[in-house]
C-alpha positions in Angstrom: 25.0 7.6 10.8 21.3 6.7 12.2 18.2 7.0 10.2 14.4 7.3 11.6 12.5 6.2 8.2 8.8 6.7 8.3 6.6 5.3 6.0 2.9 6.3 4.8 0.5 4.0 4.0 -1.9 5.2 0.6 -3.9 8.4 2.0 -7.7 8.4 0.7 -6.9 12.2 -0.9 -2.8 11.8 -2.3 -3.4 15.1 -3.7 -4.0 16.6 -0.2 -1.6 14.5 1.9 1.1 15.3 -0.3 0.5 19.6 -0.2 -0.2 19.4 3.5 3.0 17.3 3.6 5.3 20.2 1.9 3.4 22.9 2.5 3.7 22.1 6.4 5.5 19.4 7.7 8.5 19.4 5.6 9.8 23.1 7.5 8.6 21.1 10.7 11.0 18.3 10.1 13.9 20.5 8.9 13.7 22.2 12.1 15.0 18.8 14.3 18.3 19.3 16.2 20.8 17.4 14.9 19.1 16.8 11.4 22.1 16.5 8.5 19.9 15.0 5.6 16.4 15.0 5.3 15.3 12.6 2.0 11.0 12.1 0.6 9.8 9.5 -2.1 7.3 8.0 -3.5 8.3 4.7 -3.8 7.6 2.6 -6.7 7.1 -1.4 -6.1 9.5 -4.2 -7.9 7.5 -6.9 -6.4 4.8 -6.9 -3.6 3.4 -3.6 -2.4 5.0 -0.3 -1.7 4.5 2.8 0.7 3.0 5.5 -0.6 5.3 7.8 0.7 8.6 7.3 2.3 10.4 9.9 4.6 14.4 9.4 6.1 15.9 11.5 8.8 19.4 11.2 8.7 21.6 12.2 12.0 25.4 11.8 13.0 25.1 8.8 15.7 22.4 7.2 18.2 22.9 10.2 20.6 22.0 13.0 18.6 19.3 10.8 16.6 18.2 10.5 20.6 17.8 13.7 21.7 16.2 14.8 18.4 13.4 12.3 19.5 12.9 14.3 22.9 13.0 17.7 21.7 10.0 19.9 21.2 10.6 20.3 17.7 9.9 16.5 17.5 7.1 16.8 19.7 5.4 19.0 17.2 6.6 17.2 14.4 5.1 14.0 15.5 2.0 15.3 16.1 1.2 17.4 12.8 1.7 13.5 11.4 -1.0 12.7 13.2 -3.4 14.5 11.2 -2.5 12.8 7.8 -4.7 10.5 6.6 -2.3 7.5 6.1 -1.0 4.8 8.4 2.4 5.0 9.5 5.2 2.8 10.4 8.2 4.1 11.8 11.8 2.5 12.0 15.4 3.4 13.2 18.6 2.1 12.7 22.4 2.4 12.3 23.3 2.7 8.9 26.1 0.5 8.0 27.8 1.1 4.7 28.2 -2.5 2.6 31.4 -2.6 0.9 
C-alpha cells in the first residue's frame, strides 16, 4: 500500500474550513482513480504540536498512487485545497506493516 498524507495547518475560521472541507472536497477526493481508503482527523497532540487536520489517501502500490497524481480528478482536487485557509504539507510513502 502507498499513502499521500496531507496535513493542515490551524485555519483562522475552523468552523469554515472544516464545512467547506466536507461539504466539498471530501466528494472531490473520493473521486481519485485508484483510491481504496480515504481516512480525516483531527489530531490531538501527546507532546509538541499537532496538525489541525490530517487527511490519508490510501492506494494499492506506487503506480496507481502515480497515476492518481496525474489525473484530472487530482488536478481539481489539488486545487480546491488551494483555497483553504491553512498551510499544507504533503507526504507519500510505502506503507510497511511492523510485525
Amino acid at each position: 500500500m502507498h499513502r499521500m498524507t496531507i496535513q493542515y495547518g490551524q485555519p483562522s475560521d475552523a468552523e469554515a474550513f472544516d464545512a467547506r472541507y466536507q461539504g466539498e472536497h471530501v466528494a472531490l477526493a473520493q473521486a481519485l482513480p485508484g483510491l481504496r481508503r480515504f481516512t480525516t482527523s483531527h489530531p490531538r497532540a501527546l507532546r509538541g504540536e499537532a496538525p489541525y487536520f490530517v487527511a490519508e489517501l490510501w492506494f494499492d502500490d506506487a503506480a496507481s498512487m502515480k497515476a492518481a497524481m496525474k489525473s484530472p480528478e487530482m488536478a481539481a482536487t489539488a486545487a480546491h485545497a488551494e483555497g483553504f485557509d491553512a498551510s499544507m504539507s504533503i507526504f507519500t510513502g510505502e506503507v510497511v506493516e511492523a510485525v
